[in-house]
C-alpha positions, -999 to 999 in steps of 0.1 A, spaced: 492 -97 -247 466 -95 -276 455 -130 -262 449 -118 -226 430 -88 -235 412 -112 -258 401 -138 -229 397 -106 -208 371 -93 -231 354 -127 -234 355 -135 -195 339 -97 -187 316 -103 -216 297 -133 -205 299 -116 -170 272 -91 -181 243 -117 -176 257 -132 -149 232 -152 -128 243 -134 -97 229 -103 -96 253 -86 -74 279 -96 -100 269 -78 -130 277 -41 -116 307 -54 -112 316 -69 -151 301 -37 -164 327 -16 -143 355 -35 -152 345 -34 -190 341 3 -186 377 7 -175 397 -19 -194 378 2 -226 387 36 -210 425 23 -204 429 3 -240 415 29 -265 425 9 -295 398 -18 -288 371 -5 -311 336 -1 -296 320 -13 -321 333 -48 -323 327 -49 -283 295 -37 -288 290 -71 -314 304 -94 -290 276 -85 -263 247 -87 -290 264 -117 -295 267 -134 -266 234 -119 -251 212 -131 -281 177 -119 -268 164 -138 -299 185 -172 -298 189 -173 -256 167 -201 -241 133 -187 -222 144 -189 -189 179 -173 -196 157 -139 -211 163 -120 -179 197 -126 -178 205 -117 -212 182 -84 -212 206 -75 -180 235 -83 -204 229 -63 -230 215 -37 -206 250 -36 -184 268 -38 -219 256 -5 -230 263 11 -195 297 0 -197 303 18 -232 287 48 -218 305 50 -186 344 44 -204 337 77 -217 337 66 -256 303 56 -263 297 93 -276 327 95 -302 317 67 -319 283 79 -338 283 44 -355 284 27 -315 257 49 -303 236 44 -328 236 8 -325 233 8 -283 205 35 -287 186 11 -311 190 -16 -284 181 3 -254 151 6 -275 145 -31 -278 154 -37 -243 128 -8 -232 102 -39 -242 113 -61 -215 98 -41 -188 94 -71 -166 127 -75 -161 144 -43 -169 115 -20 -160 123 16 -168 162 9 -166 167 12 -201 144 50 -209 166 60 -181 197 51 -191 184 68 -227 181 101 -210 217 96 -194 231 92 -232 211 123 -246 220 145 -216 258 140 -225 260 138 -266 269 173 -282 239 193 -298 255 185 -333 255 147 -325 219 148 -314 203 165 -346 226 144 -371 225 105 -354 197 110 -326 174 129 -335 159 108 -363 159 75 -346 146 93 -309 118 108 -333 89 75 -328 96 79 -291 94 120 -289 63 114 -309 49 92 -281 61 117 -257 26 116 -238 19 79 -236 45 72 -205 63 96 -182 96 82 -195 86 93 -233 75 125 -214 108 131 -199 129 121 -229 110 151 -246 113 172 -216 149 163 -214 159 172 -252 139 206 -248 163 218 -225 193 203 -239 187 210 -274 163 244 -276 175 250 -315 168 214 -326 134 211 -302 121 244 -312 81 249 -314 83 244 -346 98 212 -349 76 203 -318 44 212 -336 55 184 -362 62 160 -337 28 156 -318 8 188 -331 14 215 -306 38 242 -305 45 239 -267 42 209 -240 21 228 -215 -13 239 -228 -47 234 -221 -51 208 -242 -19 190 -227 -31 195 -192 -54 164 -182 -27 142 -196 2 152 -181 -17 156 -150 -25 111 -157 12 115 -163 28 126 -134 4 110 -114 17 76 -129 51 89 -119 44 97 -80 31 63 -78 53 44 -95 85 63 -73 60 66 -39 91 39 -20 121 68 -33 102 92 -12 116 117 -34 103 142 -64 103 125 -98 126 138 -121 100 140 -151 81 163 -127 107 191 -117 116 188 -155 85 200 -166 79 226 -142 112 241 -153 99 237 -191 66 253 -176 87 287 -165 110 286 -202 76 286 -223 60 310 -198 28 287 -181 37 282 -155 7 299 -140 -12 275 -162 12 248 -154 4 253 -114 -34 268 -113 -47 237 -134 -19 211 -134 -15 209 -98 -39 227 -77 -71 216 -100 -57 186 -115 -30 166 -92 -46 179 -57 -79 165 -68 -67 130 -63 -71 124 -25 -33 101 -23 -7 103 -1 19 96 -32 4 125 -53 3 149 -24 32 150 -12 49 149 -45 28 184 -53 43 189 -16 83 185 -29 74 204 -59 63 233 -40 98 232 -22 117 222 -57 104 251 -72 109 281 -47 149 288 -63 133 289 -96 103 310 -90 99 353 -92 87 374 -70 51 376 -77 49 337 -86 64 332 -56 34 351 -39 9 335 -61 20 300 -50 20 313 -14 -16 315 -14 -28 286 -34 -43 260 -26 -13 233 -28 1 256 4 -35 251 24 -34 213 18 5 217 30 -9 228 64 -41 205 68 -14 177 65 10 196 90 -24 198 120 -35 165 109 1 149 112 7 157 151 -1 119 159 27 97 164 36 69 137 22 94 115 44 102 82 53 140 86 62 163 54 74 190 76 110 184 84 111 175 48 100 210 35 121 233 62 149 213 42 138 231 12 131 264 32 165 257 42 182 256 11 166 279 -1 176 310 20 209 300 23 218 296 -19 192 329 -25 209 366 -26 178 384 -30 162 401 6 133 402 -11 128 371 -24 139 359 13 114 372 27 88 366 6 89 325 16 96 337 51 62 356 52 46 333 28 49 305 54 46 326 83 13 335 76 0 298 65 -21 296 96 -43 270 116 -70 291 132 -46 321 135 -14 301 145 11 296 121 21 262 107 56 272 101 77 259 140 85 296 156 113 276 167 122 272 130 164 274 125 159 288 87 164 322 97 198 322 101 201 324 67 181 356 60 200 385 49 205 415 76 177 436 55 153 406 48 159 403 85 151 434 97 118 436 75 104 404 85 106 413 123 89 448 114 61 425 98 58 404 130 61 435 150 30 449 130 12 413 132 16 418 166 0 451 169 -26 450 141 -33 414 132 -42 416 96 -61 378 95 -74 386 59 -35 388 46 -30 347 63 -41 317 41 -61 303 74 -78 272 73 -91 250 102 -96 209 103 -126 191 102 -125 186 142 -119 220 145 -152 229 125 -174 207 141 -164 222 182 -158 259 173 -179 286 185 -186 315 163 -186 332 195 -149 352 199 -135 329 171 -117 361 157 -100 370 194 -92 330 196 -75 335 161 -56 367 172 -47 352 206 -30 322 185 -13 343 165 5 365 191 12 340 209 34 321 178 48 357 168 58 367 204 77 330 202 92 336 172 108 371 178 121 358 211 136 331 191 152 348 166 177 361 195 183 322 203 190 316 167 228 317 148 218 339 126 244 372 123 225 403 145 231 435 156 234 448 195 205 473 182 183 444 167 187 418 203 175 448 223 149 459 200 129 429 201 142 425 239 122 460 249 93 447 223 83 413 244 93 432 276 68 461 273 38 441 258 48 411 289 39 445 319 33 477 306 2 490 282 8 522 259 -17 549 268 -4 575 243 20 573 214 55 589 230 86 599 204 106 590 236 93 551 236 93 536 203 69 503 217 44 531 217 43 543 179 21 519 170 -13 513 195 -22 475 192 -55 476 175 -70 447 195 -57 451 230 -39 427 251 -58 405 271 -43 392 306 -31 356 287 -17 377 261 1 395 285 7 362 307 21 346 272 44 377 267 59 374 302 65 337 297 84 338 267 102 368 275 118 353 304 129 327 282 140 354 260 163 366 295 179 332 297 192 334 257 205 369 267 222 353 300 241 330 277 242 351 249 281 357 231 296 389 229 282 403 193 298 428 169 333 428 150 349 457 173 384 446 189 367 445 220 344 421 209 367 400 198 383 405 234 354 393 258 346 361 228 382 350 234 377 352 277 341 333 270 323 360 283 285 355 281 255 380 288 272 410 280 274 438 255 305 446 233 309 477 260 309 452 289 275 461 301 252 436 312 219 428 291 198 425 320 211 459 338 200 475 301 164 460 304 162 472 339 170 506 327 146 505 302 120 496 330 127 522 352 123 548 318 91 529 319 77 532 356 90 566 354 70 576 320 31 594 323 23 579 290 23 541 296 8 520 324 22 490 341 -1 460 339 7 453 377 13 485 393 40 484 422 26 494 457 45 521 477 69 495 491 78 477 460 85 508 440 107 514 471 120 482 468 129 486 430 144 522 439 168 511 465 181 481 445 185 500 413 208 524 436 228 494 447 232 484 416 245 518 404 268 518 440 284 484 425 290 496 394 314 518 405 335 494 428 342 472 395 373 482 393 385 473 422 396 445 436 364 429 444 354 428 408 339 388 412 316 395 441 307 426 428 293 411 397 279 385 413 257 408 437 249 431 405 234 400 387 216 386 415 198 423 425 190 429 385 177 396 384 151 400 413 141 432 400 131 420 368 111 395 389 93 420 405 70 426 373 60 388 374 55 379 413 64 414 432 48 397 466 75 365 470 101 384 452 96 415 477 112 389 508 139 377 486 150 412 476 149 424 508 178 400 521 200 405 489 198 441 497 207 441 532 234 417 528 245 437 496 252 469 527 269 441 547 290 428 522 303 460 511 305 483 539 331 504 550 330 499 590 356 479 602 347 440 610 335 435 649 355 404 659 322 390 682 300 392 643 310 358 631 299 345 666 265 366 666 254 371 632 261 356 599 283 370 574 274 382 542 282 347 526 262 330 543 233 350 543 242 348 500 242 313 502 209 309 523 195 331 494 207 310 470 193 279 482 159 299 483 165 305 449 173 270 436 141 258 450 123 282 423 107 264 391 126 292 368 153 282 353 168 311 348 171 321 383 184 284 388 213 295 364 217 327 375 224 314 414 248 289 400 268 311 381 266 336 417 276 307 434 308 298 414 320 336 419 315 341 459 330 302 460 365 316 472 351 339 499 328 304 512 329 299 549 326 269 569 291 279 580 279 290 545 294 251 530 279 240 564 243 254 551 250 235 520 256 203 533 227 202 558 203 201 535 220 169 521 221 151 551 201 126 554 195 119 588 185 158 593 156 152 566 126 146 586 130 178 611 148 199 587 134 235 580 149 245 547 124 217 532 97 242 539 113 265 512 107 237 487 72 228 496 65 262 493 65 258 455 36 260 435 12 226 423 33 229 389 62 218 401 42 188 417 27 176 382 59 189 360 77 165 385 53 138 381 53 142 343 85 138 339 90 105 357 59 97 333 77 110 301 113 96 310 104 58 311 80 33 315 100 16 346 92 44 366 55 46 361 53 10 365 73 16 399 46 40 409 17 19 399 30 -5 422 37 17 450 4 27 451 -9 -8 451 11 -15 477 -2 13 497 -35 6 490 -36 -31 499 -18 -17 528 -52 2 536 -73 -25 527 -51 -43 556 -54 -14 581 -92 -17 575 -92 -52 580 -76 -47 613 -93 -14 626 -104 -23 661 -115 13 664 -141 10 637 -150 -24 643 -158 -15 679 -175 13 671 -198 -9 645 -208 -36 670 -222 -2 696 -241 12 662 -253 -23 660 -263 -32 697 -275 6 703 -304 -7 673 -306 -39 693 -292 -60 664 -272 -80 677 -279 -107 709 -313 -115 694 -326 -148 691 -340 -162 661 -371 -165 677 -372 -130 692 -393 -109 666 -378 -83 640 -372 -51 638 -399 -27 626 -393 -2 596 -389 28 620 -363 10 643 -343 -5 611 -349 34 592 -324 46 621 -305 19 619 -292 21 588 -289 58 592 -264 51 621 -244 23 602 -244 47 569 -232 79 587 -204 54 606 -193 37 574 -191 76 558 -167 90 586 -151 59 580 -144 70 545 -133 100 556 -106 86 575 -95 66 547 -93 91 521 -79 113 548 -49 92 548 -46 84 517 -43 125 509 -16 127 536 6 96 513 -2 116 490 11 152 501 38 135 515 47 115 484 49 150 464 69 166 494 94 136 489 97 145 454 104 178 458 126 175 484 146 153 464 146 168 435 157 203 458 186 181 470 197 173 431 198 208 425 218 218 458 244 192 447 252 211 419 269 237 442 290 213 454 302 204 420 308 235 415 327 243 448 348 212 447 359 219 407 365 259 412 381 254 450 397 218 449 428 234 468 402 250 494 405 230 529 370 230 531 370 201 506 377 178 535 343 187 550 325 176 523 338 135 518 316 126 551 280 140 538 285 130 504 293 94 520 266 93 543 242 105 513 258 72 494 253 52 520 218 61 529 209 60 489 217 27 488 197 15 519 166 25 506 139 24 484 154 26 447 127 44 432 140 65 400 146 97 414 167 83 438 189 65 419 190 95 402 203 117 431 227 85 438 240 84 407 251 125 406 265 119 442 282 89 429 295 109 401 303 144 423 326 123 446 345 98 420 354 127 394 351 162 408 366 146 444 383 115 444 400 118 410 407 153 412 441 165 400 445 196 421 442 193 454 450 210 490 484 223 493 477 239 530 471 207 550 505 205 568 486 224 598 455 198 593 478 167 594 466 151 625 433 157 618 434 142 584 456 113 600 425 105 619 400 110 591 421 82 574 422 56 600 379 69 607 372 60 571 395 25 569 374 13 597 342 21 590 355 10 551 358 -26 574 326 -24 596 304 -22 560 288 -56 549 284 -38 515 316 -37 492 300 -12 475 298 14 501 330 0 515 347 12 486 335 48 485 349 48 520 382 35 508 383 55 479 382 88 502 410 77 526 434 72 496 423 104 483 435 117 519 467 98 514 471 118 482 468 150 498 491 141 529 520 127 501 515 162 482 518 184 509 554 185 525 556 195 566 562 227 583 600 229 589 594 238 627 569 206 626 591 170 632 597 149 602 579 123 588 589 86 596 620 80 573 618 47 548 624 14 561 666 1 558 655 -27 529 631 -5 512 663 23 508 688 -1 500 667 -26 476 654 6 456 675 32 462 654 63 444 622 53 454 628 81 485 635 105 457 611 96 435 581 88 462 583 115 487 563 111 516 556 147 521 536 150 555 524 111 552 532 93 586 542 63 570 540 40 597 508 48 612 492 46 578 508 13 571 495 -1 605 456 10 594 458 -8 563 474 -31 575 447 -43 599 424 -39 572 440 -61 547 446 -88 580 406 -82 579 404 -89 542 421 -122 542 412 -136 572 370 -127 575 355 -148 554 322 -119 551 346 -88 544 332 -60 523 365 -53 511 376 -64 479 412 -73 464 407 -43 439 410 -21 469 439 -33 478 455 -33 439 447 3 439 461 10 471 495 -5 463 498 6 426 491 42 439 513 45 467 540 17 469 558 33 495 
């Protein structure tokens, strides 16, 4: 056994300088253990062997490199069995050749100082003042020469304070501490040397953050910071330098106090912080800012003082760029903040709102920016900026996880509502948003920014969990209830409240005021509202909600467009009085007027076509709670606007051009932003279309004719060469003629070109209208897959399919044929639950299987084929599920050979209301089709599925 160990020691020896350098690692690790397990092997006499064998003195020159790693992995294999320590005599010896391998920088580069530090960091103080501290005492000395000597010093300061006292210092290189004024310009060469030399690590140096702590224990670190970085380090334009002064600002903020935190805040190490941000926005740019939010990051969520908290959450709120903040308002780091440092930071952007104190902001603006500003209104500009960020970030702060009170959401909720429409005329006791008067009023973009994000702000509320810890919290979390209070109340319904406190109040002002008829308007549906409320209760409860959201909604949008709101409102309230009155049903209504679903789901269709996507939410979730109450007119209102055939003459497209230009260019700029296909698409269209016009002019008898009078009227044409020309009066009107005929011409042109054009845009929106509305079909088919209206749905979405995929496949309609695709494969087809009421409709759907087989046959495309296929087995699903009526007659009994040759297949297979033999003899013709046309669409998959599904 002592023979194995032996060669063992020997093999991992030589190992060390192996010529591989993956291999090396290796050898050293194994050393490491085999002298961690075998503790009798002394250290020493290993520690020989490698000297040994690793001769830097004796080794041929081209084998230096490998023997510097060998004696280099030798000592890191003592030093990681855990040993090297114990054995004074050992570390001695390894620290004296860590030394001498120091010298071999071209191979070993700053491996060995490193490894030094790794060894001093873990020997006992004792150790350290009796072994080390004498032979360390040439390279302390030199401790400003490299940043390696630097951080050996830096290193041993911390880890030994008794033996590295100023005293001992002062002996060592003169001084009693590291960082003086004396010290400063070469440390500041220093760490510069050590941001270059680490600039691939993208990380801080450690030599750096060490000395910045040894800054804080000898009490300079204002020093340290004021002439070290910001008038030493920040003076060297480099993008290594910077941002290492960038990490240390973010190293530094769990170590700093209150009022060094401050100081740092406003230096000027923050200011070059931002430039970089603004100047960074360009792409393939490298961007600091993630980095540092990291550091913001951990920051708040290992600090436990508010203070402190807030401190770095003011200090980079108010690092601005012409008034607006550098610092994301969409910024996650909040969540960490502590309830008070909460509160107290949205008081200060409450009161940055209302009195913007620019002198308290380190502003600064970019080179660009100074050269186009106007001095002209630059301080309104700035304010502008600022409210706008602020308003952002307090509506964000509702968006964000951090842990808030009811009291806090609808505090800053009534804040962005009553600076988006109302203006305080006097301060009121009874309206807090009044205390303070802003001391720059709100222009109309202020108040147009305010009503934007505040809208936003009414989506986060609409999805918004149940907060608190009360039992009935806990309660509505569990159901998934959104949008609610703990006390069940809906956020919206409070904000509408608030309004009406509002309108009703002498000492504020709307910024629209309501006419006679839309204060009317806002009356009778806060009275519905209020009607509702008390039926919720009863049995109704879903469509009682779902009229209560829908009327608060359009309220709240009668502060932002009163005028196409006012139209909207009107039918939700009339079919609210419908819906819920008492008078017993007529039975001539459903023949003579609509009921109240369907004049609900003609609103919501109005709705979906609006660029909000709030209100686009909203309607959906309405939708999914008056699905079970859905009539076969209101689905029948749905569906026509998917038809395709019904596109051209349909009127519900006018509700979608209706839409404003933005919905044109967001449209437009999406196609642009989601891929360069598209655009390239387009850019071809338009090519097309205008060699098409080239053609038409080519072609234009019209014009032509008309030329060739213009010409003959000036007698131009029919001349002989010998006849005489035209004088300069004659040729004058002429060319007047031919110039206002070339003109109208153009007019044409470009008036054809516009109508492409609108029509173009009109496609777009109309599509992108029909996207939406197939959302509600999603929604009907998953909420009411049991419903029997489910079967009126398979022939439009197939006729959508089909028409998709006959046309032009420009993205957005792949994009609609893809979610149609989608809808009728996984929300239809593959549907688990399914209609358990169709023995009445089993004729019908009899026929609606043997319809879709054949036209499955008639396709020459497979692929539409076998969306039509796919439907009539889903039918065959239903018809197998649902077992007759027992007065009905029952269904075909199996075949003699199929009963005797399996005789539980009838058991296990029930036919339920399937008429076997009529189905059999419609897929039966098909499959004759399939193997004897040589052109079918169908495909033996079909088929596969077919008999694997049903084999009876």
């Amino acid at each position: 056994q002592d023979d194995e160990l032996k060669y063992t020691l020997r093999r991992l020896v030589e190992g060390l300088g192996a010529t591989r350098e993956a291999a090396r690692p290796g050898f050293s690790l194994a050393l490491a253990q085999v002298l961690q397990a075998f503790e009798e092997i002394p250290i020493c006499s290993v520690l020989e062997q490698i000297k040994e064998k690793h001769n830097l003195e004796k080794v041929k020159k081209k084998l230096v490199r490998n023997a510097a790693f060998g004696n280099f992995f030798g000592v890191m294999a003592l030093f990681q069995s855990g040993r090297l320590v114990k054995d004074q005599k050992a570390l001695l010896e390894s620290i004296q050749l860590l030394q001498q391998l120091a010298h071999h920088q071209a191979h070993l580069r700053d491996l060995p100082r490193k490894t030094l530090i790794d060894i001093m960091s873990e020997v006992p103080e004792t150790v350290f003042e009796e072994v080390l501290f004498g032979i360390l005492q040439s390279d302390l000395t030199s401790a400003f020469v490299s940043p390696d000597n630097l951080h050996l010093l830096l290193v041993g300061i911390q880890k030994f304070p008794n033996v590295l006292k100023p005293k001992n210092l002062k002996k060592l290189f003169g001084l009693p501490t590291v960082v003086n004024e004396e010290n400063i310009p070469r440390l500041v060469e220093l760490l510069q040397s050590a941001a270059k030399s680490e600039k691939k690590d993208k990380k801080l140096p450690s030599v750096v953050f060490d000395l910045l702590q040894v800054s804080l224990r000898e009490g300079v670190f204002e020093l340290f910071w004021k002439e070290g970085v910001e008038n030493g380090l920040l003076k060297e334009k480099s993008g290594p330098v910077s941002y290492m002064c960038y990490r240390l600002l973010g190293s530094a903020l769990p170590l700093l106090s209150l009022d060094q935190l401050q100081m740092v805040f406003k230096g000027k190490v923050m200011q070059h912080y931002g430039e970089h941000v603004v100047s960074t926005q360009l792409p393939d740019r490298f961007k600091f800012a993630p980095e540092m939010e990291t550091y913001i990051d951990e920051f708040l969520s290992s600090c436990d003082d508010p203070e402190r908290q807030l401190a770095v959450m003011i200090g980079f709120s108010a690092l601005t760029n012409q008034g607006y903040p550098v610092l994301s308002s969409s910024s996650r780091v909040v969540r960490h903040l502590q309830p008070v440092a909460l509160q107290k930071y949205i008081d200060w952007l409450k009161d940055m709102f209302l009195r913007p104190d620019l002198d308290c902001c380190l502003d600064f603006s970019s080179n660009r920016q100074k050269h186009n500003q106007d001095n002209v209104n630059i301080v309104q500009h700035k304010i502008a900026r600022l409210r706008k960020w602020i308003i952002h970030r307090l509506a964000n702060i509702i968006e964000s996880p951090v842990k808030k009170e009811e009291s806090l959401v609808m505090n800053i909720s009534r804040f962005c509502f009553f600076h988006a429409f109302f203006e305080a005329k006097k301060k009121n006791s009874q309206i807090c948003e009044t205390n303070v008067l802003p001391s720059e009023p709100l222009d109309e973009q202020a108040h147009s920014v305010a009503e934007s994000y505040f809208f936003g702000l009414l989506q986060t509320l609409n999805s918004l969990t149940v907060l608190g810890d009360t039992a009935e919290a806990a309660a509505l979390r569990e159901k998934h209830i959104h949008g609610v209070t703990a006390d069940g109340k809906l956020w919206i319904f409070l904000l509408v409240e608030y309004a009406d406190k509002l309108l009703s109040s002498e000492h504020v002002k709307a910024v629209k005021p309501f006419t006679k008829g839309q204060r009317d308007a806002w009356e009778r549906t806060l009275q519905s509202v209020k009607n509702l409320q008390k039926k919720e209760n009863k049995s109704d409860s879903a469509k009682v909600i779902a009229f209560q959201q829908l009327l608060l909604l359009m309220a709240i949008h009668l502060f932002k467009n009163p005028s196409e709101t006012m139209d909207v409102l009107s039918d939700l309230l009339s079919c609210t009085e419908k819906a819920f009155s008492k008078e017993p049903k007529k039975k001539k209504t459903d023949n003579t007027e609509p009921g109240w679903v369907e004049v609900m789901v003609e609103i919501l269709l109005s709705l979906l076509a609006q660029p909000s996507l709030l209100i686009r939410r909203i309607s959906k979730s309405v939708f999914v709670r008056i699905c079970p109450n859905l009539t076969k007119r209101g689905l029948q209102l749905i569906l026509d606007v998917l038809d395709p055939y019904q596109e051209q003459n349909e009127e519900s497209a006018v509700v979608v051009m209706e839409e404003s230009d933005k919905k044109i260019k967001s449209a437009q700029h999406t196609d642009k932003e989601e891929g360069e296909d598209s655009s390239d698409e387009g850019d071809t269209e338009e090519e097309n279309d205008s060699g098409d016009e080239e053609k038409d002019e080519e072609v234009d008898e019209d014009f032509r004719s008309q030329l060739m009078n213009v010409l003959q009227a000036g007698n131009a044409l029919g001349r002989d060469e010998s006849d005489e020309e035209l004088d300069d009066e004659a040729m004058m009107a002429l060319d007047k003629n031919i110039s206002a005929l070339f003109a109208e011409q153009q007019k044409r042109i470009q008036a054809k070109k516009d109508e492409k054009d609108r029509m173009r845009k009109e496609k777009i929106l109309r599509r992108d209208f029909k996207i939406k509305v197939l959302d509600l079909i999603e929604v009907f088919l998953t909420k009411q897959s049991e419903n029997p209206l489910v079967f009126d749905i398979i022939e439009p979405l197939l006729r959508v399919i089909e028409q998709c995929m006959s046309s032009d496949s420009d993205k957005q309609e792949v994009d609609f044929l893809q979610k149609t695709a989608n809808i009728f494969k996984n929300s239809l087809c593959r549907m688990k639950q399914y209609c358990k009421r169709a023995d009445a409709l089993q004729e019908d759907l009899h026929a609606f299987v043997e319809r879709l087989v054949k036209k499955a046959c008639k396709h020459t495309d497979s692929s539409v084929a076998l969306y039509y296929f796919s439907a009539s087995l889903y039918l065959l699903k239903v018809l197998r599920g649902n077992m007759p009526d027992k007065s009905s007659a029952p269904p075909a009994p199996l075949p003699e050979k199929q009963s005797t040759a399996i005789p539980q297949a009838g058991q296990i297979l029930s036919t339920g209301c399937l008429d076997v033999e009529r189905v059999t003899a419609i897929y039966h013709q098909a499959l004759t089709q399939f193997l004897t046309k040589r052109n079918s669409a169908l495909t033996s998959s079909m088929f596969h599925d077919l008999f694997k599904r049903f084999p009876v």
